[in-house]
C-alpha positions in Angstrom: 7.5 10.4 -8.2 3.9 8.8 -7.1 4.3 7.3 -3.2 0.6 7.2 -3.3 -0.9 3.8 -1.7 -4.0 2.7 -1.4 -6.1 3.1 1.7 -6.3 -0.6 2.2 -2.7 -1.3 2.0 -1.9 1.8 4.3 -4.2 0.5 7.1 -3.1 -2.6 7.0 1.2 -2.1 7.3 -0.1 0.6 9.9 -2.0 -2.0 12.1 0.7 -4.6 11.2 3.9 -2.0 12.7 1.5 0.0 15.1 2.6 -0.2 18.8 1.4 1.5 21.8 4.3 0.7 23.6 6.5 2.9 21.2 6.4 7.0 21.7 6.3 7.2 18.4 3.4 4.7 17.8 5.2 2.3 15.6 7.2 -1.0 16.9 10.8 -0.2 15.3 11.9 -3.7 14.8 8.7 -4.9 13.3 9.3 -1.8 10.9 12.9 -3.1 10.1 12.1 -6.5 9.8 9.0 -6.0 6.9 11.5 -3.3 5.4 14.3 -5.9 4.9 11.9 -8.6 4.2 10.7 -6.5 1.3 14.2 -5.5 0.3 14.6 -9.5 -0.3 11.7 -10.1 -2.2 12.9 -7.3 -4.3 16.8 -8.8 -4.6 14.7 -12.3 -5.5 12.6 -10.4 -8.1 15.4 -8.9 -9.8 18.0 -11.7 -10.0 15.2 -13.6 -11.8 14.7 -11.0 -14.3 18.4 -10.6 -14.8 18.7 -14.5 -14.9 16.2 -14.3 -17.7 17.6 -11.9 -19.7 21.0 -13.3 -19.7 19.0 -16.3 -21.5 
């Protein structure tokens, strides 16, 4: 399996969860949220397709 992304992409959901606040360097609730929000966006994706191929 390919997890490769491009630079562009990578640098900007680094800048977008980056937090100095954090030890780790990432703000984990920003994380979450873009996580789930993608999650959605997936669900929505999908129950289109299947919507379509029902007919």
């Amino acid at each position: 399996m390919d997890l490769s992304i491009d630079k562009k992409t990578f640098e900007e959901i680094a800048e977008a969860i980056h937090s100095d606040a954090s030890p780790v360097g990432i703000d984990a609730k920003k994380t979450h949220v873009l996580i789930l929000e993608k999650l959605i966006q997936i669900e929505n994706r999908l129950t289109a397709i299947e919507k379509k191929l029902q007919g």
